[in-house]
C-alpha positions as CSV (number, residue, x, y, z in Angstrom):
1,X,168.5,186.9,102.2
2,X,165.8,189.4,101.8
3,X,163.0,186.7,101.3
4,X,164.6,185.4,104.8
5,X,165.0,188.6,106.6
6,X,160.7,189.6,105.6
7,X,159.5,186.3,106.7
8,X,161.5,186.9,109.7
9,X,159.9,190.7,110.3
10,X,156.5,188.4,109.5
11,X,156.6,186.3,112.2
12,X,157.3,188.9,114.5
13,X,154.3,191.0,113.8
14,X,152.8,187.6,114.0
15,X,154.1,187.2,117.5
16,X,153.4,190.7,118.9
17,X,149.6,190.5,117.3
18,X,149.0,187.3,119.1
19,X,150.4,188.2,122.3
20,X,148.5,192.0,122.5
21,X,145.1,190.0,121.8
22,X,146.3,187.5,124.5
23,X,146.9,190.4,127.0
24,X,144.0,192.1,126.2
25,X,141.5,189.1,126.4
26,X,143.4,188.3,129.9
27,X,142.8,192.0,131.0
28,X,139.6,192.0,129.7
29,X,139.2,189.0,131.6
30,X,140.2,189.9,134.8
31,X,138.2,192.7,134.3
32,X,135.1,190.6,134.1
33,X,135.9,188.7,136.8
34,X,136.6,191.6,139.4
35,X,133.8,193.4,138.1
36,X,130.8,192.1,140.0
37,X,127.5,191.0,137.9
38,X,123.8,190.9,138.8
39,X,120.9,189.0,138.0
40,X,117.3,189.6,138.6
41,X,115.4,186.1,139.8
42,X,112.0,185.4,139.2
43,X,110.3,181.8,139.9
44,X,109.1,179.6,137.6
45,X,105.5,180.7,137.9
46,X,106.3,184.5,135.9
47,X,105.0,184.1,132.3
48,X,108.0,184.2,130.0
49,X,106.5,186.8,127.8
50,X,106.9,189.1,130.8
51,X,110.2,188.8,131.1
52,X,111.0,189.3,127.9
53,X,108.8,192.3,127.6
54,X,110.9,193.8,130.8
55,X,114.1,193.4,129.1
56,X,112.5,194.5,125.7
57,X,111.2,197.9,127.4
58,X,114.5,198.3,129.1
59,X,116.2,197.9,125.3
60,X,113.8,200.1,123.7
61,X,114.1,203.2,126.2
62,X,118.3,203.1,126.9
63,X,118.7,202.6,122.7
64,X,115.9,204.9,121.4
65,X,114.9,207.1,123.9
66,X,115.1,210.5,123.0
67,X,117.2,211.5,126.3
68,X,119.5,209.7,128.0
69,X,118.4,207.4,130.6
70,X,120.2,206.6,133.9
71,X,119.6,202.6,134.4
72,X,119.5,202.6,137.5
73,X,115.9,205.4,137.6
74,X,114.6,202.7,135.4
75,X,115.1,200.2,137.7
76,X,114.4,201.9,140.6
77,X,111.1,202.8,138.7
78,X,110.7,198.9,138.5
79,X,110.9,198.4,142.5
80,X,107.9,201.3,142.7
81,X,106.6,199.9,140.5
82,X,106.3,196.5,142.7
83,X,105.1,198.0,145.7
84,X,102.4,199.6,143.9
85,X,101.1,196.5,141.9
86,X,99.8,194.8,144.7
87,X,97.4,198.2,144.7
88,X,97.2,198.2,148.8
89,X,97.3,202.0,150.0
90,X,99.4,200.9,153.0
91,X,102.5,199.6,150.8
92,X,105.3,201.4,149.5
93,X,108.7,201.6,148.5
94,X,110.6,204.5,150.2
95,X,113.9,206.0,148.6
96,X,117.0,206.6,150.9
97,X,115.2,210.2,150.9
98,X,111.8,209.1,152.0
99,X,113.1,206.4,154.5
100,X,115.2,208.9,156.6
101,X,112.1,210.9,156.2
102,X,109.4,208.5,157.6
103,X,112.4,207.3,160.7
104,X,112.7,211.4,161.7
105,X,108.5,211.6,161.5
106,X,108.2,208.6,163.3
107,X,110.7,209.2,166.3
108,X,108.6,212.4,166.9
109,X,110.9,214.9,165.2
110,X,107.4,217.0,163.2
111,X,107.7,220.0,161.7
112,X,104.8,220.8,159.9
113,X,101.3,222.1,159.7
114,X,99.5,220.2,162.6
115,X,97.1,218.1,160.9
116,X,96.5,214.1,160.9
117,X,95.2,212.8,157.9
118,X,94.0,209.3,156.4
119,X,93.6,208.4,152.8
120,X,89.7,208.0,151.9
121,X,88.2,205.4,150.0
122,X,89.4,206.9,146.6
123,X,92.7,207.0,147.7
124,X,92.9,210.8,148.5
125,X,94.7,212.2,151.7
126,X,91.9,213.8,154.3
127,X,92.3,215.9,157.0
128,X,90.9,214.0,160.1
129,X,91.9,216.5,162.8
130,X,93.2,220.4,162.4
131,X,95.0,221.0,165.6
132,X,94.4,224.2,167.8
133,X,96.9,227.0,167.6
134,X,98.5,225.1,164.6
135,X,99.2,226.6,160.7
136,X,96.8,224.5,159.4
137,X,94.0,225.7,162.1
138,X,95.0,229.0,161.4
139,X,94.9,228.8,157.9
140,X,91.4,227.6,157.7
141,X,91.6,223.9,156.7
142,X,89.1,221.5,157.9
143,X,88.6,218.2,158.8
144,X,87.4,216.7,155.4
145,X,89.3,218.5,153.3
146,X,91.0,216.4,150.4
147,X,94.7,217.3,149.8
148,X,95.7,217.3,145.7
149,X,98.2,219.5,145.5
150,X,101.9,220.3,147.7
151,X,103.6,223.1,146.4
152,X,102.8,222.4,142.6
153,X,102.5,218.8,142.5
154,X,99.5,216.7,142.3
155,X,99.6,214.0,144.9
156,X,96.5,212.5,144.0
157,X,98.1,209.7,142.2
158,X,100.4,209.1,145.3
159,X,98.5,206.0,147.3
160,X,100.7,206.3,150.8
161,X,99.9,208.6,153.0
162,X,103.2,209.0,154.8
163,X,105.3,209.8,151.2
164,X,102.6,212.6,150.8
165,X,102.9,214.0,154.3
166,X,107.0,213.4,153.4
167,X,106.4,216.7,151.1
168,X,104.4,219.0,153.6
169,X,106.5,218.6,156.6
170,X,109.9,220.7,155.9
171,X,112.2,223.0,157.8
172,X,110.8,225.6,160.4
173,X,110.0,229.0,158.4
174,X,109.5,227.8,154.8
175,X,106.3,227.6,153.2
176,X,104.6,225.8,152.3
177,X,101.3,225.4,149.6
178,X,98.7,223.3,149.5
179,X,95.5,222.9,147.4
180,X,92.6,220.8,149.1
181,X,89.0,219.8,147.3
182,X,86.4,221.1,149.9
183,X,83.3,218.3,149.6
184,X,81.1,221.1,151.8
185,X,81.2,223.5,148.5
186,X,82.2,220.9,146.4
187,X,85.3,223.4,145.2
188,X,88.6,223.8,145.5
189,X,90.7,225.5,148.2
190,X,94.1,227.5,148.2
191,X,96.4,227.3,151.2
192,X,99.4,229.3,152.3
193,X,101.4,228.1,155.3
194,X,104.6,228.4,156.9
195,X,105.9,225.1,158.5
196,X,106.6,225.7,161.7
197,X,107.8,222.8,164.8
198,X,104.5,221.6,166.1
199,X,104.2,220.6,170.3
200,X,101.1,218.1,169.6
201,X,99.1,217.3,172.7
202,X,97.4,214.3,172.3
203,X,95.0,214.1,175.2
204,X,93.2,216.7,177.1
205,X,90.5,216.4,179.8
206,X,87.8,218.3,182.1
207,X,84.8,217.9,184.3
208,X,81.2,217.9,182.7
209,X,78.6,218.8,185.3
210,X,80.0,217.2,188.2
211,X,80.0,214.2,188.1
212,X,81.0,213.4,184.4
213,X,84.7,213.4,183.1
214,X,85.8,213.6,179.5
215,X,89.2,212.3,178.1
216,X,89.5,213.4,174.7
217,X,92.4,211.2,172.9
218,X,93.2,212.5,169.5
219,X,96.0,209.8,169.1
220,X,97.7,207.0,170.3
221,X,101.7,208.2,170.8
222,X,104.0,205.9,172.9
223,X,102.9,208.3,175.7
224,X,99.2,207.8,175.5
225,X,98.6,205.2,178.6
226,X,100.6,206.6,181.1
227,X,98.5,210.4,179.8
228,X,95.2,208.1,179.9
229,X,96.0,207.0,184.0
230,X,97.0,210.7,184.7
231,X,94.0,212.7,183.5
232,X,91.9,209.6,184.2
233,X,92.8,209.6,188.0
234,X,92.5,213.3,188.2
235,X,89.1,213.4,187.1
236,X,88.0,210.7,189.7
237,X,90.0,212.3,192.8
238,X,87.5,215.7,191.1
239,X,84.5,213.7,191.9
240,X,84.1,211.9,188.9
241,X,81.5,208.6,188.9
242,X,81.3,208.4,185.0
243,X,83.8,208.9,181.5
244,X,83.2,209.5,178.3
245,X,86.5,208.9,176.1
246,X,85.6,210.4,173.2
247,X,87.9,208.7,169.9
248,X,86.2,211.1,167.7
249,X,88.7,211.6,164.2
250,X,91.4,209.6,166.1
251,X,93.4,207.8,163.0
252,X,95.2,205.5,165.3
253,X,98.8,205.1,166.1
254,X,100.7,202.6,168.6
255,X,99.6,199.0,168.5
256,X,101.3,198.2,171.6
257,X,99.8,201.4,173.5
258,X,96.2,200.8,172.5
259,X,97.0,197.4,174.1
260,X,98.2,198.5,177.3
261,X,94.9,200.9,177.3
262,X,92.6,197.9,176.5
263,X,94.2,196.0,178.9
264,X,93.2,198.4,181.9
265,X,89.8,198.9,180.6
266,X,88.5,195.0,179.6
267,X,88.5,192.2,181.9
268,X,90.9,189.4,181.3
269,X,90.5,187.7,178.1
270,X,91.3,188.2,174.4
271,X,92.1,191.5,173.0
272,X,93.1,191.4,169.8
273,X,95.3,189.3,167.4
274,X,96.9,189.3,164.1
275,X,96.5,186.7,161.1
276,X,99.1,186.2,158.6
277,X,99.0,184.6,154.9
278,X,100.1,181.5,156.8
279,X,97.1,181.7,159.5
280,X,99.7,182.1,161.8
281,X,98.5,183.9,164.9
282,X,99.5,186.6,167.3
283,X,97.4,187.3,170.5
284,X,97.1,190.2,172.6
285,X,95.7,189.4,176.1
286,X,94.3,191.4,179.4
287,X,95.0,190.3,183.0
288,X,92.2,190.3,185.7
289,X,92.4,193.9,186.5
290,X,89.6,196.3,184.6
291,X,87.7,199.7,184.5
292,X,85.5,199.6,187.4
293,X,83.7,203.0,186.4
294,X,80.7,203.2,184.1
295,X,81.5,205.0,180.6
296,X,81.0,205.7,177.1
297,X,83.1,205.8,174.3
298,X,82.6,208.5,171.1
299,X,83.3,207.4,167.7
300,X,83.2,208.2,164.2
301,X,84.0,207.9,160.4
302,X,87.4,209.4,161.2
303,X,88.0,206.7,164.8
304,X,90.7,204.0,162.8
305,X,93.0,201.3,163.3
306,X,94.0,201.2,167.1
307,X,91.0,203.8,168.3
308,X,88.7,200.8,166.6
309,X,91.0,197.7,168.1
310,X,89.8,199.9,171.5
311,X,86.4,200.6,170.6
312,X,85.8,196.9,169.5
313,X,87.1,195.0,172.0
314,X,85.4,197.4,175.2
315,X,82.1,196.7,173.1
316,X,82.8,193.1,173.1
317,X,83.1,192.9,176.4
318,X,80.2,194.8,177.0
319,X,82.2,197.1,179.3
320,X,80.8,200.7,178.2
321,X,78.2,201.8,175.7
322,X,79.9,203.3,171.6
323,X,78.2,206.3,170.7
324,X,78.6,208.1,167.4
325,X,78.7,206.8,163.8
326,X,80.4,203.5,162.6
327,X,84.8,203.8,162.3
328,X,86.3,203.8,159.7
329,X,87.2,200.3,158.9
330,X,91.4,200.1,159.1
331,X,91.8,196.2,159.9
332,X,95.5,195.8,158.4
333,X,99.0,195.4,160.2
334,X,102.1,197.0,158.3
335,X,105.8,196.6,158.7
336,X,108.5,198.6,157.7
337,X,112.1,197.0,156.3
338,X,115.3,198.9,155.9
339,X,116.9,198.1,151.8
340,X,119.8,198.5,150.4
341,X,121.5,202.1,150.6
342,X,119.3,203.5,153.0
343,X,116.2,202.5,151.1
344,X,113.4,200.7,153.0
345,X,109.7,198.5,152.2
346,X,106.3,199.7,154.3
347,X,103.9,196.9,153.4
348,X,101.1,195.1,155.0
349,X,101.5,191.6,156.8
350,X,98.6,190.5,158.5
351,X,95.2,191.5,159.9
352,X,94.2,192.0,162.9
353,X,90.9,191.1,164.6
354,X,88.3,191.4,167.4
355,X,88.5,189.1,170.6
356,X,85.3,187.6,168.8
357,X,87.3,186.9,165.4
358,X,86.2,189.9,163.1
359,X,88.1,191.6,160.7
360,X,87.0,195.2,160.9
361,X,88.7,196.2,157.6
362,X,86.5,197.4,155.3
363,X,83.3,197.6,157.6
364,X,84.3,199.5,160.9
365,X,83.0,199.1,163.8
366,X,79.6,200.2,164.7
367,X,77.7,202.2,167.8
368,X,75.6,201.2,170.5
369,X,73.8,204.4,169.9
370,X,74.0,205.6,166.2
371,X,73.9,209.6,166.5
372,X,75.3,212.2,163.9
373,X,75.9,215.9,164.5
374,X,74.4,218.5,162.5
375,X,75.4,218.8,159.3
376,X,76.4,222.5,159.7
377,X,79.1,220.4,161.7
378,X,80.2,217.2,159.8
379,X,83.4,218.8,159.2
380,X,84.6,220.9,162.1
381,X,87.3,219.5,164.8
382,X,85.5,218.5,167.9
383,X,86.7,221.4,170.1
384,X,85.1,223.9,167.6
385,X,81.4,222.4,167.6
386,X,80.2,225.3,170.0
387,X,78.4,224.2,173.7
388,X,75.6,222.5,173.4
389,X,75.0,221.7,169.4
390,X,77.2,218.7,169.9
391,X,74.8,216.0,169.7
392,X,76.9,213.3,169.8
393,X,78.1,214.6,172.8
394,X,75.0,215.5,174.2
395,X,73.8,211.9,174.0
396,X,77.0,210.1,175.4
397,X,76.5,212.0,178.4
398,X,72.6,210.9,178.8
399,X,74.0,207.3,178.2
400,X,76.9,208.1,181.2
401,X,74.6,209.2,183.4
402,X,72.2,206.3,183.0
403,X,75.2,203.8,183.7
404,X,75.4,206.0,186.5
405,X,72.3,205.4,187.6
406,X,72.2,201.9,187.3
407,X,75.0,201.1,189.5
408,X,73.4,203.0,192.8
């Protein structure tokens, strides 16, 4: 009886061991299968000693590095890390952060220091234009100064120029600091500032001598064309029979705007259009109507991107005479894409060129009449060059007045 009653006992341990491993490899199980899995994909073309190098890193710093890792900065890391490989300064991945960040800067929402900017041919952000009455102006910055550092952190390794910008706009009444190299002293500059909400005005416009208007358009906002027709058709009901639009440190701004603008000024034809990988095309086209007014246009090293699709295609045309120094050479389209969680893609997808089929990136486009200012001048805002020592000036308004000329 008692060999009976243990091999009784047995088989019930027996029975309860099998059925708690059943249960748990069916809860496990479940588990599994409710849990949702991920994969990355990559296409047969990735070398397989990349992948495995990816998943070795990823190994080697959540096992053995000395701190904790979340795997998730890792991979987030990884998607950065994508955007900047393709080593264009007009790509970038933006965090939930940086996205809401760019959307608020780009519906017109700027609190800041009241300076446009452009990242130079070594990648560093430059002032283009110090607006009046702004922090910045106040402050003493200049066009031409390099930003480097934003309250403590060096940004020179930071190739977008909007996730830079990102860290010196803020709340109204906080401060903010800013270190800038000076190329004038070839030294470096300290900057105190407190951000404050900046009422930009894009255009302004007066009478030179009397019969000469100036439109100066610092850049293109979704307002700009209507502005243009305004100040333009005040200056002609003032007795105006020439224009100079002076593009001077203009970075750019609406495609669609300098298009409209273009369209008024150029006779009917070709304005601009876009290239893809694919060659696929997108045109841009004028009607019959056009600028029946001679005028000159003011450019230089700072004049990008929509102030050069303007520039090019009125020199094309032949419709007014450039005067200045060459643009500076901004030939590529971007587009931004909302992610996952708020995040979002800024990356380039085609280029655009001139009604003749140039690509301006890289080369600019150049003056009728190549002028510079005084050095004493290269980097002061255009309202600060004092009357009369602004050559460029100077010599678009000979130019004007010989159009003038021509057409009584």
């Amino acid at each position: 009886m008692n060999k009976k009653k243990y091999w009784i006992i047995g088989l019930i341990c027996c029975l309860i061991a099998v059925t708690s491993f059943a249960a748990g490899y069916v809860s496990h199980s479940l588990f599994s299968f409710f849990r949702p899995k991920y994969h990355l994909e990559f296409s047969t073309n990735v070398k397989r000693e990349n992948i495995i190098n990816f998943n070795n890193v990823k190994s080697y710093l959540l096992r053995s590095y000395y701190q904790e890792i979340d795997e998730d900065i890792l991979l987030e890391g990884a998607i950065r890390g994508m955007a900047e490989a393709v080593e264009d300064p007009y790509t970038a991945y933006y965090t939930p952060e940086q996205m809401q960040s760019f959307m608020e800067q780009s519906s017109g929402n700027y609190v800041g220091i009241g300076v446009t900017v452009f990242m130079d041919d070594d990648d560093l952000l430059t002032v283009s234009e110090t607006f009046p009455d702004s922090p910045a102006k106040e402050a003493g910055m200049r066009n031409g100064d390099k930003i480097i550092n934003v309250d403590g952190e060096d940004v020179t390794s930071i190739k977008d120029s909007d996730l830079i910008v990102q860290k010196i706009r803020g709340k109204p009444g906080t401060t903010v600091k800013i270190t800038v190299y000076r190329p004038g002293i070839n030294d470096y500059v300290n900057f105190e500032m407190v951000r404050r909400v900046i009422n930009l005005v894009y255009i302004n416009s007066r009478m030179l001598e009397n019969d000469i208007g100036y439109v100066q358009l610092k850049l293109f906002d979704e307002d700009i064309t209507k502005d243009f027709v305004d100040h333009v058709n005040k200056l002609i009901m003032d007795g105006a029979q020439g224009l100079i639009i002076d593009l001077r440190n203009n970075p750019g701004g609406s495609y669609s705007q300098v298009v409209k603008m273009a369209d008024m000024i150029v006779p009917k034809g070709l304005i601009v259009y876009t290239e893809d990988r694919n060659g696929k095309k997108t045109e841009e086209y004028s009607d019959a109507n056009e600028f029946n007014i001679p005028f000159t246009v003011l450019i230089n090293e700072y004049s990008a991107s929509a102030s050069e699709i303007l520039s090019a295609a009125i020199k094309e045309y032949n419709k007014g005479t450039l005067v200045g120094k060459t643009t500076f050479g901004k030939g590529l389209v971007q587009s931004v894409v909302p992610l996952e969680a708020g995040a979002g893609l800024k990356y380039t997808i085609s280029r655009y060129f001139t009604p003749s089929g140039i690509c301006i990136d890289g080369i600019g486009v150049t003056p009728d009449i190549e002028i510079d200012n005084d050095e004493m001048y290269k980097y002061y805002s255009v309202e600060d060059i004092p009357d009369g020592e602004d050559k460029q000036l100077l010599r678009a308004i000979e130019e004007t007045r010989r159009l003038i000329s021509l057409r009584k």
